[in-house]
N, C-alpha and C positions, 0 to 999 in steps of 0.2 A: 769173735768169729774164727770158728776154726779151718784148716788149709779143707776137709775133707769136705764140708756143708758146702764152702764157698764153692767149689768146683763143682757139685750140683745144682746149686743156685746157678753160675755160670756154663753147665752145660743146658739149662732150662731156658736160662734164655734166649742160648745159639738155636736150640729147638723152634721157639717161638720166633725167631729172625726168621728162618725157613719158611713156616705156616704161613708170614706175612708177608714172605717174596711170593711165595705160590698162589697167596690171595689174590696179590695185586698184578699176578701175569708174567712173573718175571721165573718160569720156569729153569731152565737155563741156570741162572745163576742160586735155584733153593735146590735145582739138582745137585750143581756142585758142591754143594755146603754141606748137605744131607752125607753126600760120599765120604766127605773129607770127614767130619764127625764121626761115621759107622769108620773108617780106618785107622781112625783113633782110638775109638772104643774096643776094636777086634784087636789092636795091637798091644793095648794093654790088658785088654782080661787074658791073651797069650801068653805075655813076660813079666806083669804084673810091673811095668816101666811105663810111667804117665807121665811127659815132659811138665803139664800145665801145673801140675803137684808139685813140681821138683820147682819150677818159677815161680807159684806161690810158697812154699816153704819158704823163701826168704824174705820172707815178710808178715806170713802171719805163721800161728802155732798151729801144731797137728793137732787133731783129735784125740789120737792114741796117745800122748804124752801124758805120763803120770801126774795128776793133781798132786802139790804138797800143801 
C-alpha cells in the first residue's frame, strides 16, 4: 500500500465518520469534522503541503517512487 491510496482510503473514511454522525443526530460535531477536512483539502490543493502525507511517508512508500 502506497502513502497516496492510503490517504484516500483514509480521507473516505473521515467522510463516512460524518454521514454517520449526521445520521445519528449528532450534527454539531459532523459539522465540525466536514469543516476541518474541507481546510485541509483547500490548504493543500493551495501549497500542494499535506501534513497526513508527510506522517504517512514514514512508514509506508509513495506511489511516485520509481519501481526497480
Amino acid at each position: 500500500m502506497c502513502v497516496e491510496k492510503l490517504q484516500k482510503i483514509l480521507l473516505a473514511m473521515a467522510l463516512g465518520i460524518v454521514m454517520m454522525l449526521a445520521a445519528i443526530g449528532s450534527l454539531k460535531a459532523a459539522f465540525i469534522l466536514h469543516v476541518g477536512i474541507m481546510i485541509m483539502l483547500i490548504f493543500s490543493g493551495f501549497t500542494g503541503f499535506c501534513y497526513i502525507t508527510k506522517v504517512l511517508s514514514a512508514a509506508f512508500p509513495s506511489c511516485n517512487e520509481d519501481k526497480n
